[in-house]
N, C-alpha and C positions, 0 to 999 in steps of 0.2 A: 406433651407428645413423647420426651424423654419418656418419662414415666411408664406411658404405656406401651411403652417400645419393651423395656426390661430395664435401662441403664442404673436402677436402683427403686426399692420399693418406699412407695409413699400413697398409701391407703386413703391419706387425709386431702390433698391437695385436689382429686376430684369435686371436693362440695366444695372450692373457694374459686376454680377457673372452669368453663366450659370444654369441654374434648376440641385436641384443637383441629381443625380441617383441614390444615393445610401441612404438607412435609417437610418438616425442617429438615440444611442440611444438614450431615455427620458430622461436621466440623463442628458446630453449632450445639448441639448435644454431648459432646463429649467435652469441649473445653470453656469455651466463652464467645459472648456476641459484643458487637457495640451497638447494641438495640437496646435502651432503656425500656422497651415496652417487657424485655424478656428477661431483664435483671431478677424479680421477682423469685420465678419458678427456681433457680441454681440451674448447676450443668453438673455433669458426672465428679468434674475432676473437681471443682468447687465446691460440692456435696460432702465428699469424703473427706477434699484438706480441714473444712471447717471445723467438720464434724469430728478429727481426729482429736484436734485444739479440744473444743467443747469439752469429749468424754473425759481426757487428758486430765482438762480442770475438775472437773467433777468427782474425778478416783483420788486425783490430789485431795480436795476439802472431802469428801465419802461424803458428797450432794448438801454438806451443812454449811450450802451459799448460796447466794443469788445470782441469777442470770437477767440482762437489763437488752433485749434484744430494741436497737436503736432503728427507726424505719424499717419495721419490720413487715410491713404488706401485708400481705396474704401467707406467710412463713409457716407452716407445719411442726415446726421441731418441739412445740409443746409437748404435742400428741404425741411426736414418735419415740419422748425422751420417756412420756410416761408408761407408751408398750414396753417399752426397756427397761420399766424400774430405774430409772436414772434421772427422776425430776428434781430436783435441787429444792431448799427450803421454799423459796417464792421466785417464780419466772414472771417476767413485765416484757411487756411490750409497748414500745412508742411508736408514733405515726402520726400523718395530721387527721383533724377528728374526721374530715370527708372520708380516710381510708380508715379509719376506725370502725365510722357506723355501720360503713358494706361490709367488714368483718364481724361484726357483732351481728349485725341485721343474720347472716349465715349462720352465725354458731345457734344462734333460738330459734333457727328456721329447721335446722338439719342435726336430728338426733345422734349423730354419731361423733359431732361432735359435742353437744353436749352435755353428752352422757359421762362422758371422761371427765368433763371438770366438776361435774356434782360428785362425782365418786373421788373427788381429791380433796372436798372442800369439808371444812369441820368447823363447827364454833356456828354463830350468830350465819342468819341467811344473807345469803348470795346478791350482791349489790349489780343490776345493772341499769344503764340507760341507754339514750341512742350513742353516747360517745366515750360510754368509759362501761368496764368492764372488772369488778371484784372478786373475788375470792379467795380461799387462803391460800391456793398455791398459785395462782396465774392473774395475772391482773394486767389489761391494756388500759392506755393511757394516751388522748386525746391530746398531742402537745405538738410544738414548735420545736427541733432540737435545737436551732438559731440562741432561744432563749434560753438557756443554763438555768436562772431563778423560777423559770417557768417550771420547766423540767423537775426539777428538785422539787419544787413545792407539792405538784401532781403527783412523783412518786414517794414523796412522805406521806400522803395524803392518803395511798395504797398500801404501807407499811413495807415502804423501803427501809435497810435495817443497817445503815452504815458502817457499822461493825462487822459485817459478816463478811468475807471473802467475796468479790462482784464478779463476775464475768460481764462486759458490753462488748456485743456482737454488732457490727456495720459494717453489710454488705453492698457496695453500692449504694451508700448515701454520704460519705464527705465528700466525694466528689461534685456532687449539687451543690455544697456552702461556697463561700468564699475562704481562702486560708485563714482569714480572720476569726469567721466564723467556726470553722471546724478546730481550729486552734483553742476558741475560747472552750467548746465542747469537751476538747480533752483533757486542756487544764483543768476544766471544774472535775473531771471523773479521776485525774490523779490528783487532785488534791483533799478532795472528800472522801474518798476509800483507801483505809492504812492498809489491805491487801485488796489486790485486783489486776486483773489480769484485761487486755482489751484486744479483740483480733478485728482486723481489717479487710477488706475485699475489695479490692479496685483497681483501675486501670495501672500500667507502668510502662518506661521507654516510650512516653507519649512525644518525646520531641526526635523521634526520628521519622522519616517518611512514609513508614505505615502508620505510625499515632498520629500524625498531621490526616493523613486522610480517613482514620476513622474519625475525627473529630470534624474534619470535612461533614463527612456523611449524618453525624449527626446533627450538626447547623443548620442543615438543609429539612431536617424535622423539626427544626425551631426546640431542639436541646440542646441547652447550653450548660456546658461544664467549667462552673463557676470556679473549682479550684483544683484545675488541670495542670497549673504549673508547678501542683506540688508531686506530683505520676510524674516527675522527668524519669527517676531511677529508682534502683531499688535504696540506693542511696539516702536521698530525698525523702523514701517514704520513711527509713528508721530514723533520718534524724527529726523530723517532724513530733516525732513521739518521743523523742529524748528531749527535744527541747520545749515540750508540753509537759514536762516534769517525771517521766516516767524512768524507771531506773535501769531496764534490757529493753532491746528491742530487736528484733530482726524481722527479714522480708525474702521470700520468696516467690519466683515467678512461676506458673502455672505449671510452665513445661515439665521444671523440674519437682511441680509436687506432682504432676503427672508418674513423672518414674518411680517416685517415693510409695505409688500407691502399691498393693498386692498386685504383681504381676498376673495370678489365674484370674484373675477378676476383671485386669486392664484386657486378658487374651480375649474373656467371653464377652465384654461389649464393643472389642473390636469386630465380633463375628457377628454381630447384630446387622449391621450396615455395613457395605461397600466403604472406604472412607480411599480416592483416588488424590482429594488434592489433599497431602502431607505437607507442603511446604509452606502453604496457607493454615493448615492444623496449629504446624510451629508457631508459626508466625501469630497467630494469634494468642496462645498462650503464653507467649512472650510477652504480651502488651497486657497482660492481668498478672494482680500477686495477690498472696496471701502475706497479712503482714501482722504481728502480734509484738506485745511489750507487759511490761510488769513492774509492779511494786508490791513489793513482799517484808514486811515488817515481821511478820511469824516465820518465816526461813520456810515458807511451803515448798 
């Protein structure tokens, strides 16, 4: 619905979700939900923080690295990175294989998208099945993020190239694991890539009385946010990645990559929609961050 409102153009995401019916609020579209059903699609202000990171990395290595998007759903950014001339050596995507197949099942159903990955692919022909997905630049991968040796093994198996500069992209998926788990996840990505860079997307200030009732809200959908105690702060969220071996880290809260973005830009999707409740707008971009770290052995 964003999308087809104007709040940012994305060609691709129509052949992976159905138009949606119903009207979301402006609150909703422009910063963050706690609706797991609409983590998926992004929101304005999460669109662009991501994406700033991404390009960032990309002009940093001039695209001679890989992108490892972690739970990545129904995510477009293959496509939009390859309209931009800006596809990195090999992009992956992981997911479990049920959300695999109904991504695959799409891309061989619907030419457009395709068409972009034969026009990327070189060498020996194009590998697919119902739960994994080949080529030389893009390759999804059927796996557990739970399991590390899993993970590694299916993306060697795609010519993951551990020496190359990584970028791992999770958006709304450590917050599913347990800390344990998410913990073990990041130790293995810092300690198997001598450069690599990892950005995060998920809740924060979940232990005040607005993150106690969105986590309300969604128990009562039978979602359970397995490792919400680590969303207390933004605090919590950097040291989580420092002491998962990574060597910088910080974390910001939505609000403020709200202000961070182009103002004429933030002006013209304020004019799209009415947006009356502001203090609810806040308050919810308060309760999301963007949160990145690094290890950098070449001084990138």
């Amino acid at each position: 619905f964003a999308v087809s409102v104007g709040y940012w153009k994305d060609p691709y995401i129509q052949y992976f979700v159905r138009p949606a019916k119903e009207r979301k609020a402006p609150e909703i579209n422009r910063g963050n939900a706690d609706s797991p059903a609409l983590c998926a699609a992004g929101y304005y202000a999460r669109v662009h923080g991501v994406s700033h990171l991404i390009k960032a990395f990309l002009e940093k290595t001039e695209c001679n690295s890989q992108i490892v998007n972690l739970g990545a759903g129904m995510d477009t950014l293959f496509w939009r990175l390859k309209d931009e001339n800006l596809l990195p050596r090999k992009y992956f995507e992981v997911d479990f294989p049920m959300i695999v197949a109904r991504k695959i099942h799409n891309i061989k159903s619907k030419p457009p998208l395709s068409k972009p990955i034969m026009e990327s692919h070189s060498g020996d022909s194009l590998l697919i099945d119902s739960h994994s997905l080949d080529s030389s630049r893009y390759s999804i991968v059927g796996a557990d993020l739970r399991s590390s040796s899993d993970l590694e093994e299916k993306l060697k198996k795609h010519s993951l190239d551990i020496h190359l500069p990584t970028l791992l992209v999770a958006e709304c998926v450590l917050v599913y694991m347990t800390p344990q788990q998410s913990a073990n996840l990041l130790k293995w990505a810092a300690s198997t890539f001598p450069v690599a860079m990892v950005i995060n997307y998920e809740q924060v200030n979940m232990r005040d009385r607005f993150g106690q009732i969105m986590i309300e809200n969604l128990q009562r959908r039978h979602c359970n946010l397995a490792g919400v105690e680590l969303c207390s702060s933004l605090d919590s969220q950097r040291e989580r990645l420092l002491l998962s071996g990574w060597e910088n880290a910080r974390a910001v809260d939505m609000m403020k990559v709200y202000g961070f973005l182009p103002q004429a830009d933030v002006r013209r999707i304020e004019a799209l929609e009415f947006l009356d409740e502001k203090e609810l707008f806040e308050q919810l971009m308060q309760h999301y961050c963007i949160c990145w770290a690094s290890k950098d052995s070449s001084n990138l």
